[in-house]
C-alpha positions, 0 to 999 in steps of 0.5 A, spaced: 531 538 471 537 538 467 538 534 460 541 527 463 536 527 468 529 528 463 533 523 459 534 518 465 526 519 468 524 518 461 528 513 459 527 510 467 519 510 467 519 507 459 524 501 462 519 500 469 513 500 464 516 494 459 518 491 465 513 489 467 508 488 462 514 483 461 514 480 468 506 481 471 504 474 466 499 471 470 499 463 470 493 460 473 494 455 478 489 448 477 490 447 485 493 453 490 501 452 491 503 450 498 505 455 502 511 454 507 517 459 511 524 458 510 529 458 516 532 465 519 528 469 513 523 474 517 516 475 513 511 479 514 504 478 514 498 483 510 491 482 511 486 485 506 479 488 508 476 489 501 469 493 503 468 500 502 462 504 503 462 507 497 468 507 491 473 513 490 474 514 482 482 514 483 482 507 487 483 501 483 484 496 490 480 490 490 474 492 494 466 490 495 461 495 497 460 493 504 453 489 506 454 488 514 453 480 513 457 479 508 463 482 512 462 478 518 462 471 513 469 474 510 473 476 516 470 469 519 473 466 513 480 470 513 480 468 521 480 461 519 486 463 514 490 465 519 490 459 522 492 455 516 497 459 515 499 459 523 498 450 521 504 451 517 509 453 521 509 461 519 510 467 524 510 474 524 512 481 528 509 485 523 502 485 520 499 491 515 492 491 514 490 495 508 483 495 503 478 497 503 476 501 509 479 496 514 475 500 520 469 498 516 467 493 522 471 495 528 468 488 532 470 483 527 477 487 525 478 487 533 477 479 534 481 478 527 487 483 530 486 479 537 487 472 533 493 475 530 497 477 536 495 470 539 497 465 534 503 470 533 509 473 535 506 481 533 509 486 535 506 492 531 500 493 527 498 498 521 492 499 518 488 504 514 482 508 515 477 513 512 474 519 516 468 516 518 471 511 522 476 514 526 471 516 531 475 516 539 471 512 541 471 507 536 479 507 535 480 507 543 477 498 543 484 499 538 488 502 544 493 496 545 493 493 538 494 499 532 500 501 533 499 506 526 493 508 523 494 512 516 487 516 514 486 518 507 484 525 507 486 525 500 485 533 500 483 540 504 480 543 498 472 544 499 472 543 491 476 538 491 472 534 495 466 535 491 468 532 485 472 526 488 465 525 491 467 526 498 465 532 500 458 528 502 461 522 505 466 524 510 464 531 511 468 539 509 475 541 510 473 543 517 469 537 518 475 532 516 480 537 521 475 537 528 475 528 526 482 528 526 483 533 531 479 529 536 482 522 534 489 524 535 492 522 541 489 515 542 494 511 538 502 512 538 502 514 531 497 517 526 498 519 519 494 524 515 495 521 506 495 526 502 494 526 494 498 531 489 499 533 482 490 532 482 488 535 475 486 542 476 490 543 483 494 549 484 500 551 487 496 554 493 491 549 494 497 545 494 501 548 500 493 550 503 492 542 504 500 542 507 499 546 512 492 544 514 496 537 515 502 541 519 498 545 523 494 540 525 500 535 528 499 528 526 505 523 528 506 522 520 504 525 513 503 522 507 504 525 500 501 520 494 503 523 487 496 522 483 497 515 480 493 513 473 492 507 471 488 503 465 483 502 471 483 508 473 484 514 468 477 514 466 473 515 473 478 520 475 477 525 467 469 524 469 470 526 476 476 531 476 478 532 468 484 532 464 490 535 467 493 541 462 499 541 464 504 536 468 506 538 475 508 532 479 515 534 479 514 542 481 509 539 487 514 534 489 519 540 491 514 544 494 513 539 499 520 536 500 521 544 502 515 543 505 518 539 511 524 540 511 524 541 518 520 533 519 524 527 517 523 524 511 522 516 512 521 515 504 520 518 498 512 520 499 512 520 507 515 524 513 514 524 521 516 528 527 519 523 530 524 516 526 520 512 525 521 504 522 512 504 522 511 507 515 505 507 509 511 502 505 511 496 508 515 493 502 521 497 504 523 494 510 520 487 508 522 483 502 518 478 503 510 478 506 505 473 506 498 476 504 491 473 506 483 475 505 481 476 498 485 479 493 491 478 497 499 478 494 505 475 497 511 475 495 514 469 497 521 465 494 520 470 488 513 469 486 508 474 487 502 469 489 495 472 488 488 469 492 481 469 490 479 476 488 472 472 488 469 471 495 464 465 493 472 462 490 475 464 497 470 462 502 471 454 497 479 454 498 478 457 506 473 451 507 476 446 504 483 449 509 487 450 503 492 456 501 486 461 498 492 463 492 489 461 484 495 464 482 502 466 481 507 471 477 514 468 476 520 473 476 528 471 474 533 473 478 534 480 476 527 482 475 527 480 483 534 484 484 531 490 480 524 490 484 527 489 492 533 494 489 527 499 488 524 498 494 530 499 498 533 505 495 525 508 496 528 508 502 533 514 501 539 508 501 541 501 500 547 498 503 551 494 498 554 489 502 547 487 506 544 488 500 549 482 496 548 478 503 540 478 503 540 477 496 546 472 494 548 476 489 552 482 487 549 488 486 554 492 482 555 487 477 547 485 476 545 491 475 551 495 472 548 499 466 542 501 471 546 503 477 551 507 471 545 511 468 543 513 475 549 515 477 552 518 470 544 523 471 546 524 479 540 520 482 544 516 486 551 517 489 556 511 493 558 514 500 564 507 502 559 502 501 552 505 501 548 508 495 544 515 497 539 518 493 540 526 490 534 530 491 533 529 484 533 521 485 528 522 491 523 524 485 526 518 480 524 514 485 518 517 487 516 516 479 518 509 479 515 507 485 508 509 483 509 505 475 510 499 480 503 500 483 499 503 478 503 496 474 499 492 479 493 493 476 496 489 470 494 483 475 488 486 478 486 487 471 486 480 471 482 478 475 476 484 474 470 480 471 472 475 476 469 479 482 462 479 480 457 475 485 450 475 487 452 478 495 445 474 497 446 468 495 453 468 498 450 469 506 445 465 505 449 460 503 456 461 508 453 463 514 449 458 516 456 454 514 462 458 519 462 458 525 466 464 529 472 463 530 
C-alpha cells in the first residue's frame, strides 16, 4: 500500500470505530415497540437458533449450550413469533437463518423452515452449519427447503484445528474433507467458510486451506478476516496466541489471486456460478426483520434487539407481543453511511438507485468520505456508478469487519442478561406451549 492509501485505512477504521461507540447506544424499551411493514419496501427475515454444542474461542454470537428440551421449547417459541409477525401484516422472500449451529435440531428446524414457507411468499433460504451435522442424510429431509448451506470449516490445518479446539469435535483435516465431499451435491449451493490472518498462520497453510477448499468443488467459498473484539480477544490469545506480525492485508491478496478464475460476489465470498445467494444478507436487503432470541432487525432506521434471556423471550412470545426490549436510534447520515457500506462491500453502488432508495443525495451527504476514497484510489465513479479498486476491496473488507466485531458493543450489553437456570426453564415452559 502506498502512503494515501495507510492513511485512508487508517484514518477509515478509526473513523468506523468512533462511529460506532457514538452510534450503538442502547436505550431499553419499558414495552416492545410495535412492529409493522411499510408499502412497496421488500424486507427480509432472519431467524436465530442460539445452541451449540460446545463454543469456539473467536465466536462472540449470542448462543446457548444445547439441552434437546430446551431447544424444542425455543423453536415452539420462535414458531409462535412467526406467526405474530405473519399477524401484523409482514411478508418475505427471503429468509437467513444464522446461530448458533442451526442444523443443531434437523426436525424442529425442519417444522420452523415449513411454517415459514407456509405463512410466506419465501423463495429462497440460507442456513449455517458445522461439520457435524451435514451428514447426507440429515441434509436430504432439507432437499426443497435450504437453498444455501454455508459450513464453517474455519481451517484445513490438523494444528490449527487443535488449538480452536475443533480437531476433537468435527474431526481432522481428512475428516472435514470426506464430510464435505459426501454433503456436496444434495443442495443447490453449499459454501466451505474459511478464516484467515489466524495468529501463527503462515503463507503456505493459507494457500493449503484454499486448495483443499478448491479442490473440493464447493458451489461457493468463504474467506472471513480473524475478527477481534473486547468479547473475544482474550479466548483466542489462550487458545491461539498473539500475532507477531499483522498480515491481513498480504493474506487477502493472496486469496483475491487465489480465485481469480471464480466470481467475486463481495469482498470475503467467491462462486462458481453469479449467485445473489451469498453469506452477506446485508448487501442486498436493507431492511431485515429479526425473530428468536438475540435477534436484530433493522427496520425504519433503528436496529431493534430481542430478548437475549430465553426465560425474557418465552414471557414476551406468550403474551404474543414483539420480543424486542431494545433499540439503537441512527440520524440519517449514520443510516446513509451504514447502507453505503454495505452496498459498495458488494463491489459497486449505483448512485441514482441509491439516491432513490434512500431519498437522498449520496454525493452531497457523503462528500468528504466519498473524496478521501477517491483521492487514496478506493473507489472510482464510471457515469453513474461508484466501483471499488483492489485496494478499496481490502478497505471495505476492513470496515466490514469493524461493523461486526462493533456489534458486540450491543451484545455486550446484554451479556449478564443471558444467564438462566436451563432446568427450571423446561419445566416451566413445556408443559405451557403446545406445538405449533
Amino acid at each position: 500500500m502506498n502512503l494515501f492509501q495507510n492513511l485512508a485505512l487508517k484514518y477509515s477504521h478509526s473513523m468506523m470505530e468512533k462511529s460506532l461507540k457514538k452510534g450503538f447506544n442502547v436505550k431499553l424499551l419499558k414495552e416492545p415497540k410495535e412492529k409493522s411493514p411499510k408499502e412497496n419496501k421488500n424486507y427480509m427475515l432472519y431467524a436465530h437458533v442460539p445452541f451449540c454444542h460446545t463454543f469456539c474461542p473467536y465466536c462472540s454470537f449470542h448462543k446457548y449450550y444445547y439441552n434437546e428440551n430446551l431447544a424444542q421449547v425455543y423453536f415452539q417459541n420462535l414458531r409462535k413469533e412467526l406467526q405474530i409477525i405473519k399477524n401484523k401484516g409482514f411478508d418475505f422472500n427471503s429468509i437467513y437463518v444464522g446461530g448458533g449451529t442451526t442444523l443443531i435440531n434437523e426436525k424442529e428446524l425442519l417444522k420452523t423452515l415449513e411454517l415459514c414457507k407456509k405463512l410466506f411468499n419465501i423463495k429462497e433460504i440460507s442456513c449455517e452449519s458445522d461439520p457435524n451435522h451435514i451428514d447426507p442424510k440429515k441434509l436430504s429431509m432439507f432437499k426443497g427447503i435450504i437453498d444455501r448451506l454455508s459450513c464453517g470449516i474455519q481451517s484445513f490445518d490438523d494444528e490449527t484445528l487443535k488449538k480452536i479446539a475443533r480437531y476433537d469435535k468435527f474431526g481432522s483435516s481428512k475428516e472435514l474433507q470426506e464430510k464435505i465431499a459426501k454433503a456436496l451435491g444434495i443442495l443447490p449451493i453449499f459454501s466451505i467458510d474459511l478464516i484467515f490472518n489466524l495468529p501463527g498462520q503462515s503463507e503456505q497453510h493459507l494457500l493449503n486451506d484454499l486448495k483443499i477448499a478448491k479442490n473440493l468443488n464447493p458451489q461457493q467459498i468463504t474467506t472471513y478476516p480473524l475478527m477481534k473484539s473486547n468479547l473475544t480477544k482474550n479466548n483466542i490469545a489462550k487458545s491461539l496466541g498473539l500475532s507477531v506480525e499483522d498480515k491481513e492485508f498480504a493474506y487477502y491478496q493472496i486469496i483475491r489471486n487465489f480465485f481469480k478464475d471464480y466470481i467475486q460476489n463481495n469482498g470475503w465470498s467467491f462462486s462458481l456460478k453469479k449467485s445473489k445467494l451469498n453469506d452477506e444478507y446485508v448487501s442486498t436487503h436493507h431492511e431485515y426483520l429479526g425473530v428468536g432470541s438475540g435477534a436484530f432487525s433493522f427496520l425504519e432506521g433503528e436496529l431493534l434487539i430481542n430478548a437475549f434471556n430465553l426465560n425474557h423471550y418465552a414471557k414476551l412470545i406468550e403474551e404474543k407481543q414483539n420480543a424486542n426490549i431494545a433499540k439503537v436510534c441512527f440520524d440519517k447520515k449514520e443510516i446513509i453511511k451504514y447502507i453505503f457500506l454495505t452496498e459498495i462491500f458488494s463491489g459497486k453502488i449505483e448512485i441514482e438507485k441509491f439516491n432513490k432508495t434512500l431519498n437522498c443525495n449520496l454525493e452531497k451527504e457523503l462528500y468528504a468520505e466519498l473524496l478521501g476514497l477517491k483521492i487514496s484510489g478506493a473507489i472510482f465513479k464510471d457515469n453513474n456508478t461508484f466501483i471499488t479498486s483492489d485496494f478499496g476491496q481490502y478497505l471495505f473488507v476492513v470496515l466490514m469487519k469493524d461493523f461486526y466485531t462493533g456489534m458486540d458493543l450491543v451484545r455486550a450489553v446484554f451479556k449478564d442478561d443471558k444467564r438462566l437456570e436451563n432446568k427450571d426453564y423446561i419445566n416451566i415452559m413445556k408443559e405451557k406451549i403446545a406445538p405449533i
